[in-house]
N, C-alpha and C positions, 0 to 999 in steps of 0.2 A: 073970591077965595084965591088963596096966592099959590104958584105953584109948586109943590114938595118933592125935590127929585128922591128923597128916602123912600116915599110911598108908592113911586112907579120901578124901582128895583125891587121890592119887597113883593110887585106885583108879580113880576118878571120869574123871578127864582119859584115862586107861585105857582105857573103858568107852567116852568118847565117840570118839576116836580110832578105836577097832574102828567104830563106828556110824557114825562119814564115812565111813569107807573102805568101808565095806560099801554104802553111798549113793553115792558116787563110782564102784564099778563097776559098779552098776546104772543108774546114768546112761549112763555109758559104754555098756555093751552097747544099751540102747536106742536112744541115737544112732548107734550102728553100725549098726544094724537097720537104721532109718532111711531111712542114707543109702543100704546097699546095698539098700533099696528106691525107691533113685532121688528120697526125698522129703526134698531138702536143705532146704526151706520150712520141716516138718513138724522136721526132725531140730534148726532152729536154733530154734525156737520152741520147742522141748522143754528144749533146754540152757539157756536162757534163764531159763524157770521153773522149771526146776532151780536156778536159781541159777551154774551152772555158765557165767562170762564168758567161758574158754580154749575148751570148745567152740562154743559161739556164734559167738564170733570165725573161728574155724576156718572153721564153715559160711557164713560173711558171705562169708569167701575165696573158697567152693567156688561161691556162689549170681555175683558179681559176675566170676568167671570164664567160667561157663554163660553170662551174658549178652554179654559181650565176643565167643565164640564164636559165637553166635547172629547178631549185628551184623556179622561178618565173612563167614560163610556168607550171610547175605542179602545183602551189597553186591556179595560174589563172583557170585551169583546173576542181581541187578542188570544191572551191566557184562557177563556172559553174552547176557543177555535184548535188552541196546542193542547188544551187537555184533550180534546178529542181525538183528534191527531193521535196522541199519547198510548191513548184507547184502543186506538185501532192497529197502532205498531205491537203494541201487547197481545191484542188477537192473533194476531200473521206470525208472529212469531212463537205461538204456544198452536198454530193447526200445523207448526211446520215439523212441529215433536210428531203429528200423527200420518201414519199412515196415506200416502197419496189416494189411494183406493175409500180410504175410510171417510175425508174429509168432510165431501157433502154431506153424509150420513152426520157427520159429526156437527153441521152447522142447522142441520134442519131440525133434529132433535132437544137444541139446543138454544132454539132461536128467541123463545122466552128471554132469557138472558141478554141476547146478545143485539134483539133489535134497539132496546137503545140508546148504544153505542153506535151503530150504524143509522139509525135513524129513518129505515126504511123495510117491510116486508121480505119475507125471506125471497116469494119467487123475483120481484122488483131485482133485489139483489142476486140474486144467481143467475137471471138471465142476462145482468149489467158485466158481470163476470164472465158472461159467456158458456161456465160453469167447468171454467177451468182452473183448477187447487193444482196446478202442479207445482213442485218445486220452483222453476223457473220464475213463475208466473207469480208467486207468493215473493219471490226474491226481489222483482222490479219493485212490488208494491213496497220491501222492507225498502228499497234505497227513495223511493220518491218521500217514505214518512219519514226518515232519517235524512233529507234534504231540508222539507219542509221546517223541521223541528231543529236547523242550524247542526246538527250533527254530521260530524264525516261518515263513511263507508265502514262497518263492521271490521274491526282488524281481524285477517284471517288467523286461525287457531290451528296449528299444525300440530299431528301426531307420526305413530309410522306402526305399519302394518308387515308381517311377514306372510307370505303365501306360495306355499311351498316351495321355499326356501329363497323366491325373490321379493326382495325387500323395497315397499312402497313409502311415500308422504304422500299423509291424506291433508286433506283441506275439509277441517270438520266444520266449515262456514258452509261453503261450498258444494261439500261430499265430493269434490275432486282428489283423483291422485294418481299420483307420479311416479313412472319407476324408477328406481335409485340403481338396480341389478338387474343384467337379465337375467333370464333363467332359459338356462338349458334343455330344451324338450328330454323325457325319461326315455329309456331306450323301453318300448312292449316288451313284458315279459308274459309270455304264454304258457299256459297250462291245458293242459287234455284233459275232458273228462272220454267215458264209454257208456252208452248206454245200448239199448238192445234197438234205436233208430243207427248207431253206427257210433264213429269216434269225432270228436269234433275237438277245435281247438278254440282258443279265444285268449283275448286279452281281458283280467278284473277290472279294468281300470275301465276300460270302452266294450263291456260285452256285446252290446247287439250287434254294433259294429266291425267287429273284429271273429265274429263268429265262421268259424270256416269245418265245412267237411272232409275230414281228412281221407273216411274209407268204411266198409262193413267192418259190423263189431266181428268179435271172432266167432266160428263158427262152434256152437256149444253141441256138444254128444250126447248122445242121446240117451235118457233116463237110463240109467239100470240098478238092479239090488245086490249091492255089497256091505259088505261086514267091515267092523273093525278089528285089521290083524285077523280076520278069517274065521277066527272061532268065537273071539270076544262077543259077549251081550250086551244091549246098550243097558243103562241101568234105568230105574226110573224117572231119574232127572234128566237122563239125557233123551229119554221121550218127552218128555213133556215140553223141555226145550225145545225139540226139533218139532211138534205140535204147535206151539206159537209160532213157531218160523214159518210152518209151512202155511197159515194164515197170512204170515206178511207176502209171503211172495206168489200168494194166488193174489192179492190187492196189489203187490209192486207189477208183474209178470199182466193182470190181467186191466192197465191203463194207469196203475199209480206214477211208471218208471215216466213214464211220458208224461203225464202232466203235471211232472217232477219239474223237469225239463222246461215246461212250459212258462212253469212259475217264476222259473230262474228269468225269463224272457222278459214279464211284468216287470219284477224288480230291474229289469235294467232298464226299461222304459221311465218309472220316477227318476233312476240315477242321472241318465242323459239329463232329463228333465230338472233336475237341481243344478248339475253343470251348468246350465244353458241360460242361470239367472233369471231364469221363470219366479214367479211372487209365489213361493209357497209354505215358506216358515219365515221365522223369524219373533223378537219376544215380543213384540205387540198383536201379532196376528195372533201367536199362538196362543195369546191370554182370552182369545174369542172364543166361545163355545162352538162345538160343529155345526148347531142346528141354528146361529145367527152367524158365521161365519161363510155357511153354502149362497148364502142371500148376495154376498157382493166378492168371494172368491171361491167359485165352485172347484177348481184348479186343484187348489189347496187342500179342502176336503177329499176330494176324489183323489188324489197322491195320497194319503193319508191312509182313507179307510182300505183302498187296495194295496197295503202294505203291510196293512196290518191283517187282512184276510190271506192273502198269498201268504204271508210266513206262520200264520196257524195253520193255513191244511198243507203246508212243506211240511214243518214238523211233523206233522202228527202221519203224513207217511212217512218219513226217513225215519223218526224217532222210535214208531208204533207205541208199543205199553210205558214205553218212558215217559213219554211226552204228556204234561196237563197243561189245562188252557191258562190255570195261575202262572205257570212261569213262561208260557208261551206269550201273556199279554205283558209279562216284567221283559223278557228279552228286548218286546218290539217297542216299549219305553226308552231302551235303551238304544236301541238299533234308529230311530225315529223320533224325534224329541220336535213337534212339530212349535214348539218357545226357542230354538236354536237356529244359528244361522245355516242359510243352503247349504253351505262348503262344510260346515262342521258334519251335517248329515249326511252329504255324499261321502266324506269318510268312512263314516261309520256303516252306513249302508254297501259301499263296495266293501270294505270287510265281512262282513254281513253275507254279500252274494257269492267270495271270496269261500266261506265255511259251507255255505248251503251247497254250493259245484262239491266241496270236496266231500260232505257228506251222504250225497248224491252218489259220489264216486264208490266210493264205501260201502255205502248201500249196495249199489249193483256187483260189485266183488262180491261179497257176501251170497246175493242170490246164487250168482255165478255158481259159486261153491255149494251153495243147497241143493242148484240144480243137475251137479253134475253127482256129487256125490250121498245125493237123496239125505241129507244129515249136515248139521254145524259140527260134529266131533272132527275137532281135529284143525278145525278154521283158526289160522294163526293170525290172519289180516286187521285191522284196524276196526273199532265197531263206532258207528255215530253216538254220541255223546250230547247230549244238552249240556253239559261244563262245556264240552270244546267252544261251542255258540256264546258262553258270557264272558268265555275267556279273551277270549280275541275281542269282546268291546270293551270290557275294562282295561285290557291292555290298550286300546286306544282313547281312551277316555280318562284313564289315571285311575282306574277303580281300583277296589279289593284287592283282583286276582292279577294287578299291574308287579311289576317289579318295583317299581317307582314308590309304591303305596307303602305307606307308613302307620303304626297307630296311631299319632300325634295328627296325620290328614284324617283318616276319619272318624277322631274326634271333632274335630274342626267341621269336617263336612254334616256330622248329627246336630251339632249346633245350628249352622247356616241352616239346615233343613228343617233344625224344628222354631226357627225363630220365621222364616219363610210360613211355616203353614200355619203360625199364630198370628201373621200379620203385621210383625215388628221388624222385618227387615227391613233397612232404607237403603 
């Protein structure tokens, strides 16, 4: 047989054909392996040095896939992490509307709500806190979440404040402020009262402090029985008057004058005490009832209820048959408004101690007179008045009995009030 070089090239091309293909699926199966060993890196660098550009390509796909999901899982993750954040900026900034006092009350009652957003047990959280809501402490937390969340620092919000008669900027971000004015300390004005401990003097504005004994009251003479004009008969109204008198001043004469006196002493004890920036009014606290507000500011209630006890039994010895507890509990509403700021109440209140000295004063004139001349006939001096006591706080308050008061104001003020107690004002 002769030889056919067609049919040893035809072998040839044969030969190698078998030898890719037997290379191609060992390729193949490796990069299967590979991949289902999760090593797309490993499986495209393999095809690569195989020669093999179809697989390669392939893993390029698989590998720039893996990345795109990676970049979406994290951005997902991201926006998760700033919602949260978001969350908790929202919190810190609506415990900072309350009450520093109030807070924990306010997170532990609350915490239904609130765990999860925080995402953890309330004591976990309060003892991570330390179990400190103070402003300060509430303010780091608002700049680290307004860090976190690419946000600058709160721009501060400036107002202005007058306070008797020096004029402040506040920083209502803050609660800081500024004097703009000084103000000039008031010169003490003192006033004397007398009672039958002696004459004492004082200053309205700082009574305890300024209390000073000047000297014995005067010496008073001794009971005797005279007439009026010598012949005159009293009539029978003018017994009967001088019969309730002489009741008042067996209760003035036998301990009332005195712890007249004493009472006046109380009230200047809460006034210091409102000076002084003690936590005891103001409209969030005062929106608490007494018997859940003794629970976390005993202070408060106690200023309060001995305010309002002290000026009902003043009255009702300076005032005697005048006096009822209806307008004595309207007076100390108004004298004491414990929804009002400190400083508005020590106003109102040193005016308040301001009439009860002077009525006091009155008072004891009066006995004075009964007891020298066994009889009111003829007493020309001043007599206590329950108007004097509403007069003097609506004049400071802009009421009724103010100069200032308009009918057009309280129209205005019957609206505000009956809109207030339906629950429509905003």
């Amino acid at each position: 047989m002769s030889y056919n070089p067609l049919q040893s090239m035809n072998a040839f091309a044969t030969g190698q054909q078998i030898g890719a293909g037997i290379r191609n699926q060992k390729t193949q199966n490796a990069f299967s392996q590979k991949v289902g060993e999760n090593d797309v890196q490993g499986a495209r660098d393999y095809a690569y040095d195989r020669g093999s550009l179809e697989l390669g390509g392939y893993a390029d796909q698989m590998i720039a896939g893996q990345q795109m999901q990676a970049q979406q899982a994290q951005a997902s993750q991201a926006d998760g992490q700033k919602a949260k954040i978001g969350q908790l900026k929202a919190l810190t900034e609506n415990m900072m509307g309350i009450p520093e006092a109030q807070r924990g009350e306010f997170l532990m009652n609350n915490w239904q709500n609130i765990e999860p957003i925080v995402g953890t047990d309330f004591m976990t959280f309060h003892q991570a806190a330390g179990g400190d809501y103070s402003d300060a402490s509430l303010n780091e937390d608002l700049a680290m979440f307004r860090s976190q969340l690419g946000e600058g620092p709160a721009s501060p919000e400036y107002g202005f404040m007058n306070v008797d008669g020096q004029l402040f900027q506040t920083d209502k971000t803050s609660g800081d402020a500024t004097a703009l004015t000084e103000r000039q300390p008031d010169a003490p004005k003192f006033e004397t009262i007398t009672t039958d401990q002696g004459i004492f003097q004082y200053d309205p504005n700082n009574p305890k402090e300024t209390m000073q004994h000047l000297g014995d009251a005067p010496v008073k003479t001794p009971l005797a029985q005279v007439t009026v004009n010598g012949e005159q008969k009293p009539s029978i109204f003018d017994d009967k008057v001088d019969t309730a008198a002489a009741d008042e001043y067996i209760a003035w004469t036998q301990g009332g004058g005195a712890d007249a006196v004493k009472q006046l002493d109380q009230v200047s004890e809460v006034l210091t005490r409102l000076k002084s920036g003690e936590d005891l009014t103001g409209p969030l606290l005062g929106m608490v009832p007494q018997n859940m507000r003794v629970l976390f500011n005993e202070g408060s209630v106690d200023a309060q209820q001995l305010i309002e006890e002290v000026v009902q039994r003043n009255l009702r010895l300076i005032l005697g048959a005048q006096f009822t507890e209806k307008e004595g509990a309207e007076l100390i509403k108004r004298a004491y408004n414990p929804q009002l700021d400190e400083a508005v109440n020590a106003k109102r209140l040193s005016r308040l101690f301001t009439q009860m000295s002077t009525a006091a004063q009155q008072k004891q004139s009066q006995m004075d007179y009964l007891e020298e001349n066994r009889t009111l006939r003829g007493y020309r001096g001043a007599t206590p008045a329950m108007a004097d006591f509403f007069a003097v706080l609506d004049e400071e308050s802009g009421g009724a009995n103010s100069p200032s008061w308009t009918p057009d104001k309280q129209r205005r003020y019957d609206e505000l009030l009956a809109k207030r107690n339906a629950g429509t004002l905003n």
